[in-house]
C-alpha positions as CSV (number, residue, x, y, z in Angstrom):
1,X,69.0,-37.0,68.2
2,X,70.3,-33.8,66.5
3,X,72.8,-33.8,64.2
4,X,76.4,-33.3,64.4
5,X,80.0,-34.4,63.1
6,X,81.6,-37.4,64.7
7,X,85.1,-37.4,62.7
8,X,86.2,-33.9,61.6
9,X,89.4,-31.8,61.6
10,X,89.3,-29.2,63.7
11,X,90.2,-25.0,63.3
12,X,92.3,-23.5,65.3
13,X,93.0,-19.7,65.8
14,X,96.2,-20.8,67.0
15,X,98.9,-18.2,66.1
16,X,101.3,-20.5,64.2
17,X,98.9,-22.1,62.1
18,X,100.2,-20.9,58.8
19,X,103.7,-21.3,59.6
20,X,103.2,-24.8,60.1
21,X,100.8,-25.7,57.3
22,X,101.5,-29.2,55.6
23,X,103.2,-30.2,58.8
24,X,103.1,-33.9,59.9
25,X,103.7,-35.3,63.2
26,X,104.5,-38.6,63.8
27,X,104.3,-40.9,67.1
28,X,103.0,-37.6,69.1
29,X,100.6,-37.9,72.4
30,X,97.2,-35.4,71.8
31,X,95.5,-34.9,74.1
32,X,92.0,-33.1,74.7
33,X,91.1,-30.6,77.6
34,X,88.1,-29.1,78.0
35,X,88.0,-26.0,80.6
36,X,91.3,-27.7,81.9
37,X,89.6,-31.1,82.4
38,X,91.2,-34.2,80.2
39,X,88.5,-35.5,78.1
40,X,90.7,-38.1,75.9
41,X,94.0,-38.7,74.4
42,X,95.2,-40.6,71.3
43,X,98.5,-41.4,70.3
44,X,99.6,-41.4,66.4
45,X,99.7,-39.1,63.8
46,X,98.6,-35.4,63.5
47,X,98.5,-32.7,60.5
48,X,98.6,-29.1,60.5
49,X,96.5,-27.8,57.8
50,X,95.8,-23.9,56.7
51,X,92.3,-23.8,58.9
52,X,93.2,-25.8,62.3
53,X,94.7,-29.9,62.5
54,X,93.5,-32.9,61.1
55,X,95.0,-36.4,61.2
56,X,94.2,-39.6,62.6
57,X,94.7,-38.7,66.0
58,X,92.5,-35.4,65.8
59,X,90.0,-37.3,64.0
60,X,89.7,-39.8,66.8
61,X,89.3,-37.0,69.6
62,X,87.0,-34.9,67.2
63,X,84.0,-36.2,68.7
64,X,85.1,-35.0,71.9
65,X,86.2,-31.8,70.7
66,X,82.4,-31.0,69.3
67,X,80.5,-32.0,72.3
68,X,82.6,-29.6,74.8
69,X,82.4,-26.8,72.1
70,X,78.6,-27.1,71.7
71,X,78.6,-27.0,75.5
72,X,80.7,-23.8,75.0
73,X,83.7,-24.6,76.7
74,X,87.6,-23.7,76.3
75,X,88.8,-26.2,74.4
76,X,92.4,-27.1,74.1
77,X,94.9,-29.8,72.5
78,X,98.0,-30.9,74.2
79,X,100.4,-32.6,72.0
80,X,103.6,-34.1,73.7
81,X,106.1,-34.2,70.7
82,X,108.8,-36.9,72.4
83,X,106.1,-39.2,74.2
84,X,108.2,-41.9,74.0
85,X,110.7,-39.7,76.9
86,X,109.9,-38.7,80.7
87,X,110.9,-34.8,81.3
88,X,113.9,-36.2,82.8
89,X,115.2,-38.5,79.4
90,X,114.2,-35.6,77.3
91,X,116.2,-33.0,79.6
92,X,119.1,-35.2,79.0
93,X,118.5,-35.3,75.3
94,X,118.3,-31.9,75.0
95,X,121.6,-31.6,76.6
96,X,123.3,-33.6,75.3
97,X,122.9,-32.3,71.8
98,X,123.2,-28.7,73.3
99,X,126.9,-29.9,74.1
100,X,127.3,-31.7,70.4
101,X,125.9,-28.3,69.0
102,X,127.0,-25.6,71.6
103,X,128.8,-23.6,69.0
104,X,125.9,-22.8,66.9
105,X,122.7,-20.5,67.3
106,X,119.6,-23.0,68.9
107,X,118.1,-22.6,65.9
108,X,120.5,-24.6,63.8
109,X,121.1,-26.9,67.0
110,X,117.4,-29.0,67.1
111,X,117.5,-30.2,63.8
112,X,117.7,-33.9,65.4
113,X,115.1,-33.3,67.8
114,X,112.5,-31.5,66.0
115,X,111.5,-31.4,62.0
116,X,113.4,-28.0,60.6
117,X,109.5,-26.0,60.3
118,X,108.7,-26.5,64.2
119,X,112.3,-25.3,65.5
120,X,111.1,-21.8,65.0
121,X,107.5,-22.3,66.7
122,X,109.0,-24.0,69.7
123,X,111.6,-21.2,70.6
124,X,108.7,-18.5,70.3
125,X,106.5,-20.7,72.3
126,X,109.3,-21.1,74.5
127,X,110.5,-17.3,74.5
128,X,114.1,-18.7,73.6
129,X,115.6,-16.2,71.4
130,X,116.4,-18.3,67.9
131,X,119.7,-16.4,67.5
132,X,121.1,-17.3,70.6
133,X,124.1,-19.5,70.5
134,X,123.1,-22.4,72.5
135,X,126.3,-22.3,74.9
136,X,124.5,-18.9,75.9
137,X,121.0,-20.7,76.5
138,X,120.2,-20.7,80.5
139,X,119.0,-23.4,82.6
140,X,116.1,-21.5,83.3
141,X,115.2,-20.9,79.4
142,X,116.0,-25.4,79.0
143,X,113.0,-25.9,81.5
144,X,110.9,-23.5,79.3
145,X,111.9,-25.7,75.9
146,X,111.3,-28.9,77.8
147,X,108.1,-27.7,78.8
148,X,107.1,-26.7,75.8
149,X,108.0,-29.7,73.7
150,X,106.2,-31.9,76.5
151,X,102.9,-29.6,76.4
152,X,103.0,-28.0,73.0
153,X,99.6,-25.7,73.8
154,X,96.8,-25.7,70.4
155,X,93.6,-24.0,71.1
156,X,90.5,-25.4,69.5
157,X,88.1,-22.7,68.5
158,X,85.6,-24.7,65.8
159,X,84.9,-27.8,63.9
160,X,84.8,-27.8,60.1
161,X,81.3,-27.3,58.5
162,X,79.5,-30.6,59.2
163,X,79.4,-31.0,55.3
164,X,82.9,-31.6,55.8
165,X,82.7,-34.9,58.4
166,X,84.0,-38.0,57.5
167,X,81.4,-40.0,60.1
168,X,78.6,-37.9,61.3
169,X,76.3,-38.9,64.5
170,X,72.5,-38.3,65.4
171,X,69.6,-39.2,64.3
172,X,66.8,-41.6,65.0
173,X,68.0,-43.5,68.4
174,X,68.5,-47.1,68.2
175,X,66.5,-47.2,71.3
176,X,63.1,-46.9,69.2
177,X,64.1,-49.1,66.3
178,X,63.5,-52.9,66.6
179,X,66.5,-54.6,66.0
180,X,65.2,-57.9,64.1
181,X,63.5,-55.9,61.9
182,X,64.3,-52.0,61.7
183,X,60.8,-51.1,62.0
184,X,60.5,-48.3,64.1
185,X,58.9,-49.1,68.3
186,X,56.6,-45.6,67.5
187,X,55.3,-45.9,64.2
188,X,54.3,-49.4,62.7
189,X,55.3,-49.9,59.6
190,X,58.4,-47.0,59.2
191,X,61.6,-48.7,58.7
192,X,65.0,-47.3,59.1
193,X,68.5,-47.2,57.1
194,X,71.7,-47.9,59.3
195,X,72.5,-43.9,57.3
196,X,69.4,-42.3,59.4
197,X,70.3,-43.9,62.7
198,X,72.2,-43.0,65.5
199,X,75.1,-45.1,65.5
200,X,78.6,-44.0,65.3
201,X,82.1,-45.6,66.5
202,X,85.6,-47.0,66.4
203,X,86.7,-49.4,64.0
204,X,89.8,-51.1,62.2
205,X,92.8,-52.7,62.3
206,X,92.9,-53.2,66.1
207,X,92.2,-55.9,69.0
208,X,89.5,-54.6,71.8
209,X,91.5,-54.4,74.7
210,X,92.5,-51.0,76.4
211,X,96.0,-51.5,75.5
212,X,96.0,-51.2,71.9
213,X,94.6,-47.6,72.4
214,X,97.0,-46.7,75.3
215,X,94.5,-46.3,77.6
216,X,96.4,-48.8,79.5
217,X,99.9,-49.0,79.4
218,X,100.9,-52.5,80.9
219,X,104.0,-53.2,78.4
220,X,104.7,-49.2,78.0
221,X,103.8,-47.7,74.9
222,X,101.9,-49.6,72.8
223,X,102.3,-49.4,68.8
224,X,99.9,-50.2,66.0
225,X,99.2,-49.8,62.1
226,X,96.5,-49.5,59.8
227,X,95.1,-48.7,56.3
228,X,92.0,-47.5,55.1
229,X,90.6,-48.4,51.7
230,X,88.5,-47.0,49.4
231,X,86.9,-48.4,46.0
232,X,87.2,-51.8,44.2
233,X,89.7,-53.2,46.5
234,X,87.2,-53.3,49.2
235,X,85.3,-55.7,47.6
236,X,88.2,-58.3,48.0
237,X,87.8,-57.7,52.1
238,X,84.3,-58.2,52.2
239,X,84.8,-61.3,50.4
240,X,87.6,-62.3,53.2
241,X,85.0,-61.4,55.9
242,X,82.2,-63.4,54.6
243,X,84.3,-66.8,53.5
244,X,86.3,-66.0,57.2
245,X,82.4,-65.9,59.2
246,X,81.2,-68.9,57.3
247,X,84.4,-71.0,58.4
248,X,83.1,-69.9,61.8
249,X,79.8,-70.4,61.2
250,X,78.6,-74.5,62.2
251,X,75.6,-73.6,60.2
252,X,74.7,-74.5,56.6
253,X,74.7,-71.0,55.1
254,X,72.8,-70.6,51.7
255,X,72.3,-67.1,52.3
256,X,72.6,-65.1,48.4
257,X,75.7,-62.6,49.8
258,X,75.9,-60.1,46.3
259,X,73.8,-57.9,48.6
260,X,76.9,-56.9,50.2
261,X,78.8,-56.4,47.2
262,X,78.1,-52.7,46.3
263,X,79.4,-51.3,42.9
264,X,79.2,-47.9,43.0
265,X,80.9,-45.2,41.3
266,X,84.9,-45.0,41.8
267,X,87.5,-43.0,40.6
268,X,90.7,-43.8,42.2
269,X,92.3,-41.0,44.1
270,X,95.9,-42.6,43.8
271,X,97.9,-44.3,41.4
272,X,99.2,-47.8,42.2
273,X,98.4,-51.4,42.7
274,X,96.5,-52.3,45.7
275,X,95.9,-56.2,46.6
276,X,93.8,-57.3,49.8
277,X,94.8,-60.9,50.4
278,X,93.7,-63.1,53.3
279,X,95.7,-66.4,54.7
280,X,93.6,-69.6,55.9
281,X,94.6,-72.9,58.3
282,X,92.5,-74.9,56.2
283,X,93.9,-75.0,52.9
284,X,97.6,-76.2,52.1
285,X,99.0,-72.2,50.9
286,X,100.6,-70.3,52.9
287,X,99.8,-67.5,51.6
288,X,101.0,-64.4,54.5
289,X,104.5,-66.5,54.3
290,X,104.7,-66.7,50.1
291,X,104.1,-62.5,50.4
292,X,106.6,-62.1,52.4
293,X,109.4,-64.7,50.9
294,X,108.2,-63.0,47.6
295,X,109.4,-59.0,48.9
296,X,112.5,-60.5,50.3
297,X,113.4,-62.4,47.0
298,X,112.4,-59.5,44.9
299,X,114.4,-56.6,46.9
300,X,117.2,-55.1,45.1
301,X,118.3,-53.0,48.3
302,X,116.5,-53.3,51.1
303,X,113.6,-54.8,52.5
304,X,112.5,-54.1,56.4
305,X,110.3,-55.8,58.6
306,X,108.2,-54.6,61.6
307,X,106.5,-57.6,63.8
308,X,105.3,-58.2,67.8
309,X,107.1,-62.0,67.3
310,X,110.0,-63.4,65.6
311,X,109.6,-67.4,64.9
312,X,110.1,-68.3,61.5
313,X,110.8,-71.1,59.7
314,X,113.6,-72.5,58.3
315,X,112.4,-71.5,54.6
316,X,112.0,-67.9,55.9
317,X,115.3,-67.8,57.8
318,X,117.2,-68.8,54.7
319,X,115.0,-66.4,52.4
320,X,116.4,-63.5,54.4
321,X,119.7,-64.4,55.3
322,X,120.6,-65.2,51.5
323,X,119.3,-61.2,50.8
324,X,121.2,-59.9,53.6
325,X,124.3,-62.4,52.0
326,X,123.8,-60.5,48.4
327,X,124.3,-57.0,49.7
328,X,120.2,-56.3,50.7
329,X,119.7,-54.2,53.6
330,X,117.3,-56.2,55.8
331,X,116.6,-55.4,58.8
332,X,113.8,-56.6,61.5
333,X,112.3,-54.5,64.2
334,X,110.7,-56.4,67.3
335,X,109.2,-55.0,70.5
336,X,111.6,-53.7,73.6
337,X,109.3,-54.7,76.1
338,X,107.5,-58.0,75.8
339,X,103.8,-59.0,76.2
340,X,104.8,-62.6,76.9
341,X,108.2,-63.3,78.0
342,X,108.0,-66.8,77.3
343,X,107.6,-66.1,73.3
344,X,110.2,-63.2,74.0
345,X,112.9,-65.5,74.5
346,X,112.1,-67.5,71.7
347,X,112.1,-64.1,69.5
348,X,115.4,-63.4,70.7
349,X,116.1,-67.0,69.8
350,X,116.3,-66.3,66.1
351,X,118.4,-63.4,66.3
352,X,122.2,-65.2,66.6
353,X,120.9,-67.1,63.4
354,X,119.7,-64.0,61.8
355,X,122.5,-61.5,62.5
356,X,125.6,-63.9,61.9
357,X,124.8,-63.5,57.9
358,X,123.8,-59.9,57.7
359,X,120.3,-59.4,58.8
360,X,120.3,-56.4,61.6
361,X,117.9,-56.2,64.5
362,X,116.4,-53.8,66.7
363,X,113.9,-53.5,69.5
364,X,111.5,-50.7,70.0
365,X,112.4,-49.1,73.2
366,X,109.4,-47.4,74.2
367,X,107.1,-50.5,73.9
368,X,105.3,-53.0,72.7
369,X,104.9,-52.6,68.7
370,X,102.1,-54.9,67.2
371,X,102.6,-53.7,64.0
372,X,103.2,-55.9,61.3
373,X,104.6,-54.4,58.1
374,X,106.9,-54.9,55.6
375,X,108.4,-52.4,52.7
376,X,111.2,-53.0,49.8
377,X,112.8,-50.2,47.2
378,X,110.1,-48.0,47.8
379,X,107.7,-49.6,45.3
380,X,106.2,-52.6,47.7
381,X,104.7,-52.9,51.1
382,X,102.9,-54.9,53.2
383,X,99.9,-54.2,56.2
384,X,98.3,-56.0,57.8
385,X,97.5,-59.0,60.7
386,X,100.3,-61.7,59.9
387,X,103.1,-61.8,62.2
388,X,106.6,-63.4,61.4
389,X,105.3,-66.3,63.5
390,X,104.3,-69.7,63.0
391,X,100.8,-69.4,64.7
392,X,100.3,-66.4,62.2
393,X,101.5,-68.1,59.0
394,X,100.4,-71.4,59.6
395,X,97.4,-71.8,62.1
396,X,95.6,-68.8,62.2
397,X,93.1,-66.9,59.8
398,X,95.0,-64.1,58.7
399,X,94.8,-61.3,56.2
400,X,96.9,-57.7,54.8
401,X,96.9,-55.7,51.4
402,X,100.1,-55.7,49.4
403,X,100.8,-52.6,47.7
404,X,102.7,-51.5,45.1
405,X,104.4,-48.0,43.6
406,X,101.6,-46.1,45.8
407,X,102.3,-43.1,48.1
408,X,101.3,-45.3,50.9
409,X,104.3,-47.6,50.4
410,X,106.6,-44.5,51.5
411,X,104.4,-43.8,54.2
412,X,105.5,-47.2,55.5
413,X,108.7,-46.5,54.9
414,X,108.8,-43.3,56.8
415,X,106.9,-45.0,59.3
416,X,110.0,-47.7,60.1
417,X,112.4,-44.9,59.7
418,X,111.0,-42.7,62.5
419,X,110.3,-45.8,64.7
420,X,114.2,-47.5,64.1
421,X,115.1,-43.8,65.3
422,X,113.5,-44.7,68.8
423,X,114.7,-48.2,68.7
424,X,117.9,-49.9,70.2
425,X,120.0,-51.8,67.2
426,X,120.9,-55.4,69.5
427,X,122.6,-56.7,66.1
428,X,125.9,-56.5,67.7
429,X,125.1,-57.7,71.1
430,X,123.8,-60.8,69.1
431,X,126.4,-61.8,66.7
432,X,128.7,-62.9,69.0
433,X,127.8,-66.6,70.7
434,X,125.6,-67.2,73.6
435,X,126.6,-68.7,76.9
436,X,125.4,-72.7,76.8
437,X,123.0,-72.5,79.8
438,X,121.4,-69.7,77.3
439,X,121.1,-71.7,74.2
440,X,120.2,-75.0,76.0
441,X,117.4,-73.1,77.6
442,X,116.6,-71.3,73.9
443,X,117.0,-74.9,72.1
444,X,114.2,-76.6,74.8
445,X,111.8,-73.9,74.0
446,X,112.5,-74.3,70.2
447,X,110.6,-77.9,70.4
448,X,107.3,-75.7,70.9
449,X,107.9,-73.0,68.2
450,X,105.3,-74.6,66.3
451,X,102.5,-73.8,68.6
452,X,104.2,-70.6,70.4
């Protein structure tokens, strides 16, 4: 099978390119026509860069991107910047901050809809004269905007040089390699490196179902979180994988594993402390809950949470209400729209207890989020599988990486900060008392917490 890149930013002779170079979006909808026709769409984060776009998102559609441009076809990229609103919530937005800001020019006026570099791109696009006061702006040029920020318009021209691709794809097709051995079906005695072969695809933090690619949207938009490592911190996950598939495993397994431990040469591209860690049923540590109790003991002024279920124990309860009680900002984000209403109510449970000595709350209103972070000060974080749950913490085999003063702790950070922005804050709806058909009902399913 020929050769060709499988994860590669893309060029673009997009006009705006250098305007917007360095630019990050966050929580935007890409997705990929070719000659008008959809051919995928990722949700996520996407970068502008001097030659074209890059970012996760582009990444994962790259593949796309290079079969319709070998096949020389018009290539596009739709990004909606505010998937998380229909035309009509957006319209509303947009009016409403119109009326907050109708005494300036439209320039000055987006700056809480749009990051300050993109303003200028969108009224072009839009052919919205930046000068204009925004009580002058017509209904007529709204629609245009609203378009615009719904179906933000980037051509595709190229890929990067292949030299440049992260994953490439090709090669000899599994099809003629036996897979007990690797010897090749056509000539006895040639056998092939997993490098040579044809074999390229998705991988990560992630569950296999549609959902947690929005491909399917049964509890609205779905959100989820990742990291990528590279170098001598590895090692400490292929170690969790191995111990992890031998607790699985019924078989006695004497099998020598240093194969898979690979030293190579590493310089670290980062500064910072990076710690994989992994969490196990069948010893006595809790290990996910010590992490966590740890950050929240440690914070000096705040320390936020992100997590699909909210059913802690008492330790952890008291752990954060006692830093919310000394002045720490803690604060819990859980999903607006539930996978499983039964464990929803139970979530919600928690929050009278939580919010009645300082902890605030707030539910992602676009979705489902099934991230589960944490970050204090802005020199520690946490990413990984372990939910503030009791099945997470206590019964299930879990891991995450703990980091410390390294950029990627403030990418968590800014991460929670854009998503509170599209959350509702329910810390006041919950700190008064509940009715006692409500927390009779929320008492009964208590009893169970430990196997919810």
């Amino acid at each position: 099978m020929p050769l060709k890149p499988s994860l590669i930013p893309l060029e673009s002779d997009y006009p705006y390119v250098d305007d917007l170079q360095g630019l990050s979006l966050r929580n935007v909808q890409a997705t990929l026509l070719a000659d008008g026709v959809k051919l995928g769409s990722e949700f996520g984060e996407m970068l502008f860069t001097h030659f074209g776009v890059s970012g996760p998102i582009v990444l994962s559609l790259s593949n796309l991107a290079a079969d319709a441009l070998a096949a020389g076809k018009d290539v596009e990229l739709v990004v909606d910047l505010k998937p998380a609103l229909s035309e009509e919530k957006l319209d509303a937005r947009i009016q409403r901050d119109f009326v907050q800001y109708s005494r300036k020019q439209v320039l000055n006026g987006m700056k809480d809809l749009l990051p300050q570099r993109l303003i200028p791109v969108v009224l072009d696009m839009s052919y919205v004269d930046e000068n204009k006061f925004i009580n002058q702006v017509s209904r007529e040029e709204r629609h245009r905007l609203l378009q615009t920020l719904k179906h933000f318009v980037i051509t595709i021209s190229a890929t990067r040089p292949i030299a440049e691709a992260i994953v490439t794809a090709g090669g000899v097709s599994v099809k003629e390699i036996d897979p007990k051995t690797m010897e090749s079906k056509r000539i006895k005695g040639l056998y092939f490196a997993g490098e040579v072969m044809d074999v390229d695809g998705y991988t990560g933090g992630y569950n296999l179902a549609n959902e947690y690619f929005n491909y399917t949207n049964p509890y609205g938009q779905w959100k989820d979180t990742g990291i990528r490592l590279e170098g001598d911190a590895v090692q400490s996950l292929t170690a969790t994988f191995l111990e992890m598939w031998n607790a699985a495993n019924d078989r006695n397994n004497n099998e020598d594993f240093s194969k898979y431990f690979i030293r190579s040469e590493y310089k670290a591209a980062q500064n910072g402390f990076v710690q994989p860690y992994a969490d196990s049923p069948m010893d006595d540590e809790q290990v996910g809950e010590e992490v966590y109790i740890s950050m929240v003991n440690k914070a000096e002024k705040y320390c936020w949470f992100i997590t699909p279920y909210l059913i802690i124990t008492d330790e952890m309860t008291h752990a954060l209400c006692l830093a919310a009680k000394r002045g720490i900002d803690v604060r819990i984000i859980t999903p607006g729209i539930p996978d499983k209403k039964m464990i929803y109510s139970v979530t919600r449970s928690f929050y009278h207890g939580l919010v009645k000595n300082g902890v605030r709350i707030y539910e992602w209103t676009p979705g489902f989020c099934h991230a589960k972070m944490s970050v204090a000060d802005d020199c520690m974080a946490t990413c990984g599988t372990i939910n503030l749950d009791y099945r997470s913490l206590y019964h299930h085999f879990e891991n995450g990486c703990f980091m410390a003063d390294s950029p990627a702790v403030l990418s968590i950070r800014n991460d929670l900060e854009e998503t509170m922005k599209e959350c509702r804050e329910v810390t006041e709806q919950y700190r008064t008392g509940r009715s006692a058909y409500l927390r009779l009902g929320q008492l009964f399913m208590r009893l169970f917490a430990g196997l919810l």
